[in-house]
C-alpha positions as CSV (number, residue, x, y, z in Angstrom):
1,X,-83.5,-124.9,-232.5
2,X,-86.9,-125.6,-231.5
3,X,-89.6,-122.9,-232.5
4,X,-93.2,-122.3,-231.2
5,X,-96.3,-119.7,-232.5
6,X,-97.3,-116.8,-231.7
7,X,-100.0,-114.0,-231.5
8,X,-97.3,-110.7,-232.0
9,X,-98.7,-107.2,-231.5
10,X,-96.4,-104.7,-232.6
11,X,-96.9,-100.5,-233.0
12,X,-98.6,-101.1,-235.9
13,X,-100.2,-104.3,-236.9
14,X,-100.1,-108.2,-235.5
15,X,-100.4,-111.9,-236.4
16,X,-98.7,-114.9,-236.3
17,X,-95.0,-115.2,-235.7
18,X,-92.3,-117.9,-235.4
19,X,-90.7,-117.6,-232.2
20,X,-87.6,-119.3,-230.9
21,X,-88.0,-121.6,-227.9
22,X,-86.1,-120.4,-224.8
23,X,-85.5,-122.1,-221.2
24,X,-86.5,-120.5,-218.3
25,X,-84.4,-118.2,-216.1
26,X,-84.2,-119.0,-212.7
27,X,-87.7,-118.0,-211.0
28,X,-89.5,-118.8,-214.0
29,X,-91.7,-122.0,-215.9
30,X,-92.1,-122.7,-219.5
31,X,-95.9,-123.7,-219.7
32,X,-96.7,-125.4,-223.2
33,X,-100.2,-123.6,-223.6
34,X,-103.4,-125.5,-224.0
35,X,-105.9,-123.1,-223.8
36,X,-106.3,-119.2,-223.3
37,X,-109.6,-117.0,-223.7
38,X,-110.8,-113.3,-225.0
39,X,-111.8,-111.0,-222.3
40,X,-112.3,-107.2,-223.6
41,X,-108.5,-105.9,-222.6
42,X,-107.3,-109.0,-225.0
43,X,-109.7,-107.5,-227.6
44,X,-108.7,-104.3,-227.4
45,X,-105.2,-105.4,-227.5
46,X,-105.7,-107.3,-230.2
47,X,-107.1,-104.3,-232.4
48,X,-104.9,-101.7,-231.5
49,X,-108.2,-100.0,-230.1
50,X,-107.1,-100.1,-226.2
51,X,-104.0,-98.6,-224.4
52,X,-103.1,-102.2,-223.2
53,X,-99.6,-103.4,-224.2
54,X,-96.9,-101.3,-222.5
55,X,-93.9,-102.5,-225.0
56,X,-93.6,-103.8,-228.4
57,X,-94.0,-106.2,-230.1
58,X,-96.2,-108.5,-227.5
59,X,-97.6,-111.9,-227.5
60,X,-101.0,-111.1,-226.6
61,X,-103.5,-113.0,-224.3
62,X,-103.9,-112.0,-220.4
63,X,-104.9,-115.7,-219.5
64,X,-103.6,-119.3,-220.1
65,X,-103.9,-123.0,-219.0
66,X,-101.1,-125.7,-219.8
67,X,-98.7,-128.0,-218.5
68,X,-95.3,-127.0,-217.0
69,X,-92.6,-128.0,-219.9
70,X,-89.5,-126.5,-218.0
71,X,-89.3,-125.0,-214.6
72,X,-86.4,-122.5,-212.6
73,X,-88.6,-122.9,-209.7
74,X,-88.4,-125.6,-207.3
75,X,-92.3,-125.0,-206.7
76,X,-93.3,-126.4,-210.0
77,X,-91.9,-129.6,-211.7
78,X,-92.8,-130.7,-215.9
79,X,-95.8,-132.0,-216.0
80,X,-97.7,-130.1,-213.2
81,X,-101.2,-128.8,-214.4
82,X,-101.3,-124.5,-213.8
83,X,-103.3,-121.6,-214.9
84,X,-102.0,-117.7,-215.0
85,X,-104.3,-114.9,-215.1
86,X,-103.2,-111.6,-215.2
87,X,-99.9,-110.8,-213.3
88,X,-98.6,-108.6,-216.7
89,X,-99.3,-111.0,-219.6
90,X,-100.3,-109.3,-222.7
91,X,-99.1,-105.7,-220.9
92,X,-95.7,-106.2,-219.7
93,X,-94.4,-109.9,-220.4
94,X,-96.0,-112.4,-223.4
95,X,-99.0,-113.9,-223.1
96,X,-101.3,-117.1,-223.6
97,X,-101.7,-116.5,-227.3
98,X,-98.4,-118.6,-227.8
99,X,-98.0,-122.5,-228.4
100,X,-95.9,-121.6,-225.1
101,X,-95.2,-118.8,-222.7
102,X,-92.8,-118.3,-219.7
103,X,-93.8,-116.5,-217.2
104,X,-92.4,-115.7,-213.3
105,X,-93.4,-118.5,-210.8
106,X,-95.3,-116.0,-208.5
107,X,-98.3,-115.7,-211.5
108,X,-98.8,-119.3,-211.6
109,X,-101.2,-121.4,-209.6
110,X,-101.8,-125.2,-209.7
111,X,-104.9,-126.1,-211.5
112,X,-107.4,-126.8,-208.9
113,X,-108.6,-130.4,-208.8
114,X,-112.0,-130.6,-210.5
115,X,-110.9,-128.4,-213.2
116,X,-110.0,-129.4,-216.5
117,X,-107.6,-126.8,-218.5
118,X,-110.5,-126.0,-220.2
119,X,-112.6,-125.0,-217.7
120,X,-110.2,-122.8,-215.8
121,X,-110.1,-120.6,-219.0
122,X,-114.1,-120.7,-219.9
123,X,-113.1,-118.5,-216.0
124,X,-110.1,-117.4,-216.9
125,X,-109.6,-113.3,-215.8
126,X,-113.7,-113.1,-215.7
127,X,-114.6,-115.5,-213.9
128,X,-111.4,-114.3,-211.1
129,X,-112.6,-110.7,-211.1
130,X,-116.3,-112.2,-210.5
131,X,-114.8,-114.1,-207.5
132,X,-113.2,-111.3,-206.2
133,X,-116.2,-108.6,-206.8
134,X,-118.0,-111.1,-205.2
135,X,-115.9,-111.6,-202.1
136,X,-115.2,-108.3,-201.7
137,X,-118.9,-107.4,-201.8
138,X,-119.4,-110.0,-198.7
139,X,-116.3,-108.8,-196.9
140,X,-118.8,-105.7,-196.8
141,X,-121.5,-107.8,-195.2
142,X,-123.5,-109.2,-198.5
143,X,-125.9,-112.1,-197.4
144,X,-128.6,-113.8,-199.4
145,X,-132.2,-112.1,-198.3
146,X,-130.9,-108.9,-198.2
147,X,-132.3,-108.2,-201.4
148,X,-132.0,-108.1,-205.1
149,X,-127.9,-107.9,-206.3
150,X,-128.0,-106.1,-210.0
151,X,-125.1,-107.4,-212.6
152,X,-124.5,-105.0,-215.2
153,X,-123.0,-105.9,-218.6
154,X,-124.7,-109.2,-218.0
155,X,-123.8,-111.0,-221.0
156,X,-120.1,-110.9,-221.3
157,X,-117.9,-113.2,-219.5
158,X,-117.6,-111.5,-215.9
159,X,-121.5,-110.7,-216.1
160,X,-122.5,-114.3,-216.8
161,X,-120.2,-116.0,-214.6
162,X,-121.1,-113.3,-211.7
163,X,-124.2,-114.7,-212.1
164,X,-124.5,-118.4,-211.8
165,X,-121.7,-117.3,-209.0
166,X,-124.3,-115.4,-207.4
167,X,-127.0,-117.7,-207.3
168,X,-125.1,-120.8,-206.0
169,X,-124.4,-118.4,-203.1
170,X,-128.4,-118.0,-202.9
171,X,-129.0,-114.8,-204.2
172,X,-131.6,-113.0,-206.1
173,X,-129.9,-111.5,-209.3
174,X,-131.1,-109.0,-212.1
175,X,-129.1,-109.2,-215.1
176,X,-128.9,-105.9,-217.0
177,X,-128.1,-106.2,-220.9
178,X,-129.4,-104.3,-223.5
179,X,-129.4,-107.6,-225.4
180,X,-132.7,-108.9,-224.9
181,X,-132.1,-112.4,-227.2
182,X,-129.2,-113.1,-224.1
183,X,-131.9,-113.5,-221.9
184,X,-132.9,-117.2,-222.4
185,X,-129.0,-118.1,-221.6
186,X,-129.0,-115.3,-218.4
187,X,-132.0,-116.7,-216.9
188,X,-131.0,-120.6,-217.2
189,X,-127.4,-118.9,-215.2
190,X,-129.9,-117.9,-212.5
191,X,-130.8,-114.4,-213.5
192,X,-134.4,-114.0,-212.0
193,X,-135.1,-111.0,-214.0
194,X,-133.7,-109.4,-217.3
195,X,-133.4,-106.2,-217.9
196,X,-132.4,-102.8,-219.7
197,X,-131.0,-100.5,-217.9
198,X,-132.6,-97.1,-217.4
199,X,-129.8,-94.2,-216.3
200,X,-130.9,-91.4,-214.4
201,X,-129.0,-88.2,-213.1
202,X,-130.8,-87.6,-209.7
203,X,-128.6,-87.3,-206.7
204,X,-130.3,-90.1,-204.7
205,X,-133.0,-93.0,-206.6
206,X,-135.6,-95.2,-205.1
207,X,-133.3,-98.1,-202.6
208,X,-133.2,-101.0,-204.6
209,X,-130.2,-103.3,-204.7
210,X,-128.3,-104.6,-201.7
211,X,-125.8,-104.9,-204.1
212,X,-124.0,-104.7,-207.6
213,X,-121.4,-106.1,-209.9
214,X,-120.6,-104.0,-212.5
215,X,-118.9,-103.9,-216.0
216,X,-120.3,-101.4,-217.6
217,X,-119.3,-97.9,-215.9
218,X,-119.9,-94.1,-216.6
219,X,-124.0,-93.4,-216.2
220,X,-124.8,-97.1,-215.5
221,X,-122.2,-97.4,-212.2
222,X,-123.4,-93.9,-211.3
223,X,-127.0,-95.1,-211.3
224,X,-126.3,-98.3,-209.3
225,X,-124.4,-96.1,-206.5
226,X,-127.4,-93.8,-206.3
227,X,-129.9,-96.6,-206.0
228,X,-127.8,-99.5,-203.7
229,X,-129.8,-99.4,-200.3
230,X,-128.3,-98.8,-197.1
231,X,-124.6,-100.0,-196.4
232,X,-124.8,-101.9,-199.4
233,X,-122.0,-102.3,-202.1
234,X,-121.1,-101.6,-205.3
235,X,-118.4,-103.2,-207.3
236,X,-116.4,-102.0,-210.1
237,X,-115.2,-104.5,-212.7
238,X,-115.0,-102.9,-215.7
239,X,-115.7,-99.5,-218.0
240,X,-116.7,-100.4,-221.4
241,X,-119.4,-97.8,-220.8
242,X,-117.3,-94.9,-219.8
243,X,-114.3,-94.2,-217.5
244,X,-116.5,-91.4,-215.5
245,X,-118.3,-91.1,-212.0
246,X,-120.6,-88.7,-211.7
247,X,-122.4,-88.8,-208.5
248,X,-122.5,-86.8,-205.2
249,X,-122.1,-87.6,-201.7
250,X,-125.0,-88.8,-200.7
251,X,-125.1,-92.0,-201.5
252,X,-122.1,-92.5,-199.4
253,X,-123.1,-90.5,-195.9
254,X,-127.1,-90.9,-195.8
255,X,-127.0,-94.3,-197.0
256,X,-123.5,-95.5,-196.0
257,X,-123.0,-97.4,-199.7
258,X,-119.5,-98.5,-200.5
259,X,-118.4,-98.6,-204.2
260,X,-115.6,-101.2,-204.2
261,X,-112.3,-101.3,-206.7
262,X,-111.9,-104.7,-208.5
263,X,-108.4,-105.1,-209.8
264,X,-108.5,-108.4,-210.8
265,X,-104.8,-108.5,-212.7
266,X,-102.6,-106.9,-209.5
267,X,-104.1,-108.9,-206.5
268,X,-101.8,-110.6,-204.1
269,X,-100.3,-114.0,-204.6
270,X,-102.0,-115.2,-201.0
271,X,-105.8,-113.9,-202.3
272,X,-105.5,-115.6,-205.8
273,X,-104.9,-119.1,-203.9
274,X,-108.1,-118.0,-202.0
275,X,-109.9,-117.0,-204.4
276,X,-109.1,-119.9,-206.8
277,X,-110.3,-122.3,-204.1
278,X,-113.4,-120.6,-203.6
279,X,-113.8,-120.5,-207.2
280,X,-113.4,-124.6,-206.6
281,X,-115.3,-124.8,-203.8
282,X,-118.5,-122.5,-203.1
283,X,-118.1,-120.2,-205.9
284,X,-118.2,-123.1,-208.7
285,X,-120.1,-122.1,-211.2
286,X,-122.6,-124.6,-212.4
287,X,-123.3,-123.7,-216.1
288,X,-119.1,-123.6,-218.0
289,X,-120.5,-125.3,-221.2
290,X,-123.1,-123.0,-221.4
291,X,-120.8,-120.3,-220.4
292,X,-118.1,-120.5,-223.4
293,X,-120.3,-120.0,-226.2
294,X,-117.4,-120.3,-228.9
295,X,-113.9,-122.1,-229.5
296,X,-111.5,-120.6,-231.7
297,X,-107.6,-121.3,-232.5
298,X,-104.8,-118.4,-232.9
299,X,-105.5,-117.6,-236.6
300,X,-108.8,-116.3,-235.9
301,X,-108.1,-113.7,-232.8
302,X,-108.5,-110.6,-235.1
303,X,-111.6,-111.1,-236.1
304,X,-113.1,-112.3,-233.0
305,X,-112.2,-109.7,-231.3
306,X,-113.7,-107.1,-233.4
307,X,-116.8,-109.3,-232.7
308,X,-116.5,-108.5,-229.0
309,X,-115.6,-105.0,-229.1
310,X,-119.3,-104.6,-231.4
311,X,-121.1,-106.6,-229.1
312,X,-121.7,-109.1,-230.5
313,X,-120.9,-111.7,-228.4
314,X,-122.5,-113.6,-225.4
315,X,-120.1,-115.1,-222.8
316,X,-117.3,-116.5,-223.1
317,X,-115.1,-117.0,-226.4
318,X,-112.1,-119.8,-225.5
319,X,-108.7,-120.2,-227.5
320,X,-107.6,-123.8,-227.9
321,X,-103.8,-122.9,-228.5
322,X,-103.0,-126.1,-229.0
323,X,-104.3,-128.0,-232.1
């Protein structure tokens, strides 16, 4: 019988495990995995420090690239090229941290054209919920001239990608990290400033951005909602920061500001083929191998990890699964 690795998190404790190699039911491929990445749910999976996995044990990793071995879906034949972000891996079904993974044919997209597997996962789940903070921030009327657009949590994956993202659109973006030596890295992405961020508890600040991607949450998202201008939007990526809002009304009926949901793991089948050809097309970012600052394989995910959850990282930390 054919075996394969695998990252296992269990109750108590992970690592590497020997898995038997399954086919795939009906309405599912077997992807032999090339590449996955680390965003911050993977690390806190990883650790034990995050309410992540649903069941145990788990092959981690919420993002993967490879090539279809086996497939129970007449969509996708051995040998195709796909990607899988999100959709339950590393929650509710295994993830990319495996030599291969099988997941339902409704997760998996064809890897766009000028993509390598590498590069879709330097994106991987950060770059996607960029795309769609991004898209859903011009659904609500974000145009280049408008004004400054402030990225928070600026140098971990979604915050860089956001903004080289941003300023291939033609925007003017802040970058806000309390990592000052990041800066060199945020400005070559097209960051015109650099920043710390300076919290405040008024009920309305000075109108500043037209608009905001942000990671951080709790005082910072708070902040940005108090200071966007006029029927400008706020979106919400992530909460590393804190898990609370604290912020009136008025924001919302004086100035008509929209704090918009990203839930980059759960969106539709239809807007993930959208968004992954906008990620190909007008989105692109221009700067991947500055992006993914570090390559690791499976045997070094623990400690990685920790490195994230300290901050200690700057963009984007890639798995190559394969060796």
């Amino acid at each position: 019988m054919q075996t394969y690795r695998a990252f296992r998190i269990h109750e108590k404790g992970s690592g590497i495990e020997t898995l038997a190699l399954e086919p795939p039911a009906a309405g599912e491929v077997l992807i032999r995995v090339h590449w996955s990445g680390i965003n911050y749910k993977d690390a806190l999976a990883v650790t034990g420090k995050g309410r992540i996995v649903r069941r145990f044990p788990l092959t981690g990793g919420v993002d993967l690239s490879g090539v279809v071995e086996a497939s129970g879906a007449p969509q996708f034949a051995p040998g195709d090229a796909v990607l899988v972000t999100g959709c339950g891996l590393s929650e509710t079904r295994d993830g990319g941290y495996a030599e291969y993974a099988c997941v339902p044919a409704d997760a998996v997209i064809p890897l766009p054209a000028n993509f390598s597997l590498r590069d879709v996962m330097v994106m991987g789940t950060a770059g996607f919920a960029a795309a769609l903070a991004i898209h859903q921030l011009e659904h609500n009327c974000l145009a280049p001239g408008q004004g400054p657009v402030a990225v928070t949590g600026a140098r971990g994956g979604v915050g860089c990608i956001a903004i080289d993202m941003l300023a291939r659109r033609g925007h003017e973006v802040v970058a806000f990290t309390r990592k000052q030596h990041a800066a060199a890295l945020l400005k070559e992405l097209g960051a015109s400033e650099v920043r710390a961020f300076e919290a405040s508890s008024r009920p309305l600040e000075v109108e500043r951005w037209a608009g905001a991607i942000d990671n951080v949450g709790g005082e910072v998202l708070s902040t940005l909602v108090r200071s966007t201008k006029g029927w400008g939007s706020v979106a919400a990526v992530g909460l590393a920061g804190g898990a609370e809002l604290t912020v009136s009304l008025m924001p919302f009926l004086l100035r008509g500001v929209n704090l918009l949901g990203v839930n980059s793991a759960a969106t539709r089948r239809d807007k993930r083929e959208l968004l992954w050809r906008r990620i190909a097309g007008d989105l692109a970012p221009r700067h991947l191998d500055r992006i993914a600052t570090s390559t690791i394989g499976l045997d070094e995910l623990p400690g990685a990890c920790e490195r994230i959850l300290s901050g200690a990282h700057i963009g984007r930390t890639l798995v190559k699964v394969q060796a």
